[in-house]
C-alpha positions in Angstrom: 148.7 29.5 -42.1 145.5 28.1 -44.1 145.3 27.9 -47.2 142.0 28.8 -50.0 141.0 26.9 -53.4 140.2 29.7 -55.6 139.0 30.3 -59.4 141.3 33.1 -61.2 139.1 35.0 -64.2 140.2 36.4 -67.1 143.8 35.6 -67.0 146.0 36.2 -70.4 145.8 32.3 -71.9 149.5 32.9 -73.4 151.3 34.8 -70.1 149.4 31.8 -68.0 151.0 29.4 -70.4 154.0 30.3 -70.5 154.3 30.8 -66.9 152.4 27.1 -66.1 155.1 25.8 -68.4 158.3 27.2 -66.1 156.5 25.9 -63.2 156.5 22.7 -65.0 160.0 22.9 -66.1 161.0 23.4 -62.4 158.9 21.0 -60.8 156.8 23.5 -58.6 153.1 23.1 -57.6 151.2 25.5 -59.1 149.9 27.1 -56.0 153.4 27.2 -54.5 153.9 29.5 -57.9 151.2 31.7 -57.3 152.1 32.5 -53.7 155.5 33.6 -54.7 154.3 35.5 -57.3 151.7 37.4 -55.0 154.5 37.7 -52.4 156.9 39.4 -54.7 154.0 41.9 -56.4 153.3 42.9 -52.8 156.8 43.5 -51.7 157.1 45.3 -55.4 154.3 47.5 -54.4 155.5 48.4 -51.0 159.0 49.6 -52.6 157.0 51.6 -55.5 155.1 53.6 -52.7 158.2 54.5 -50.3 159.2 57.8 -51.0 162.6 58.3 -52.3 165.6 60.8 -50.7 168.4 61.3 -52.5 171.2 63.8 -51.5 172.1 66.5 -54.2 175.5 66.3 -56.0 175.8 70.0 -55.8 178.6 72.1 -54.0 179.0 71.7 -50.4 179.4 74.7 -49.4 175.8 75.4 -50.0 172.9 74.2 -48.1 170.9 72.5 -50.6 169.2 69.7 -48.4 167.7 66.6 -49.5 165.1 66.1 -52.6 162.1 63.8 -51.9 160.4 61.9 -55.1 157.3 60.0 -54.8 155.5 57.6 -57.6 155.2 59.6 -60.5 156.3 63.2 -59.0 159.2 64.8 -59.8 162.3 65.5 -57.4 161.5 68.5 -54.7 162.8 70.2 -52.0 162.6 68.9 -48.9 160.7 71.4 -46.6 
């Protein structure tokens, strides 16, 4: 795996601060901070746009199926 020296722009000063100081606190390279934080937003994003199935809580007896929900939709039927 390679790795690229890059400039960030317009980054909140006080979010990057804070955050540079954890980094700090824990003794972790910058860089090695940034991956992990790009790894996690991806895997984040990939969880966000999975579909959701839930089964209902109703009766039984009746053939009520699954609902699907996707971001920002509200629960359906599944057809």
């Amino acid at each position: 795996m390679g790795t690229i020296s890059t400039t960030i722009k317009d980054i909140d000063e006080p979010l990057y601060r804070k955050f540079r100081a954890k980094i700090v606190e824990k003794n972790i390279k910058t860089g090695d901070a940034i991956n992990q934080a790009i790894r996690l937003w991806l895997e984040k994003q990939e969880e966000i746009e999975k579909p959701i199935t839930v089964k209902t809580g109703f009766q039984q007896s009746q053939d009520l199926g699954y609902v699907v929900a996707e971001k920002g939709e509200n629960f359906r039927r599944k057809k």
